[in-house]
C-alpha positions in Angstrom: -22.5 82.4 -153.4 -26.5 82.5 -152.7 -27.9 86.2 -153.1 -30.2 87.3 -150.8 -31.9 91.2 -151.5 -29.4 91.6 -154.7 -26.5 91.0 -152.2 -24.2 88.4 -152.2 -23.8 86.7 -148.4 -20.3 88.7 -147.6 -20.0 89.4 -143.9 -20.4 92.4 -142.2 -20.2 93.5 -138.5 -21.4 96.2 -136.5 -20.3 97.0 -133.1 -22.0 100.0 -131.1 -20.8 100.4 -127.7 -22.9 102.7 -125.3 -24.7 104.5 -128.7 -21.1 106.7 -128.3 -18.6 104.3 -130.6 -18.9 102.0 -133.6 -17.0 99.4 -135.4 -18.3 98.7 -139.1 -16.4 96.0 -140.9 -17.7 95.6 -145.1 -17.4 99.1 -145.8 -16.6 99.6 -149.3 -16.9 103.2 -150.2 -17.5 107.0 -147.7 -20.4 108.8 -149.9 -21.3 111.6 -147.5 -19.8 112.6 -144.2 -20.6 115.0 -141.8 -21.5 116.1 -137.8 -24.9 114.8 -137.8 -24.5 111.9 -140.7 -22.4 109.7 -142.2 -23.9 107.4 -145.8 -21.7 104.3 -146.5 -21.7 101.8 -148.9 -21.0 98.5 -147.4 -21.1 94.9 -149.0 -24.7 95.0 -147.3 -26.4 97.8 -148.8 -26.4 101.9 -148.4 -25.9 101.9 -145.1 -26.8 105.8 -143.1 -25.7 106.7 -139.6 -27.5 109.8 -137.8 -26.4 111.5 -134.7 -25.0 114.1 -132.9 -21.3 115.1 -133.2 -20.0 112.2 -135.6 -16.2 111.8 -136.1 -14.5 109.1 -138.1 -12.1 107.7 -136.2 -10.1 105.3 -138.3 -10.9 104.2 -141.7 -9.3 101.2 -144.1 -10.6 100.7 -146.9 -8.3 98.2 -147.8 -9.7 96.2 -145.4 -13.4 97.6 -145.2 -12.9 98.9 -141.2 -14.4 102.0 -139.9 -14.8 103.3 -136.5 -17.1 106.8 -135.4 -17.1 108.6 -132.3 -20.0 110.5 -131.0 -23.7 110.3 -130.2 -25.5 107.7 -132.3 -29.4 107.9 -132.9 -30.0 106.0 -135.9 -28.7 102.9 -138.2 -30.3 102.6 -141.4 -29.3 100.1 -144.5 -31.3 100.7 -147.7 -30.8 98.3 -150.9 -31.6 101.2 -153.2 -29.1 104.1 -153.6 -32.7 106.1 -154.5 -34.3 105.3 -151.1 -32.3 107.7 -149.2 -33.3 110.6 -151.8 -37.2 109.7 -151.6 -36.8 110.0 -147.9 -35.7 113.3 -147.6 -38.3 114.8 -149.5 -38.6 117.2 -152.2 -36.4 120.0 -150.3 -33.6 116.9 -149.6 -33.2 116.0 -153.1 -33.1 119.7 -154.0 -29.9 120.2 -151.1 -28.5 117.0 -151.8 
C-alpha cells in the first residue's frame, strides 16, 4: 500500500447530517471524550470533534464505527499527536 502523510491509504468515512449526527468509520482508538469534545484516533490521523452537547451514540471498535449526537462546530484531523497540545496553548498542555 502507497503512503501518503505517514498514512497508509485505509478508508475512512465521515457522515454529518444537519451538523447534529455523525457516522465515523476507521476509528481505531477513544483518547478523550467529553460534552464539548471528543479526540479519536482513526486510520487517518488524530482526528478532534468540537461542539456543544456531544454524546456517543454507538461505538465498535471491532469494526472501527462510531456515531455522536449533538451540535457539531468543528472537524479537525492532525498527523501529529503533538499538534493538538501546541494548539491549546501553554494553559492547555498544563490541563491536559
Amino acid at each position: 500500500m502507497e503512503e501518503k502523510n505517514g498514512f497508509k491509504n485505509r478508508s475512512q468515512n465521515i457522515i454529518l447530517e444537519n451538523r447534529e449526527k455523525m457516522s465515523i468509520s476507521g476509528v481505531e482508538h477513544v483518547k478523550s471524550y467529553n460534552d464539548d469534545m471528543i479526540v479519536l484516533v482513526t486510520v487517518q490521523g488524530n482526528l478532534t470533534i468540537r461542539g456543544e452537547g456531544l454524546d456517543i451514540k454507538k461505538l465498535n471498535l471491532e469494526d472501527g464505527n462510531l456515531s455522536i449526537e449533538g451540535y457539531i462546530t468543528s472537524i479537525v484531523y492532525s498527523e501529529k499527536e503533538d499538534n493538538l497540545s501546541k494548539g491549546l496553548g501553554f494553559l492547555g498542555k498544563m490541563f491536559k
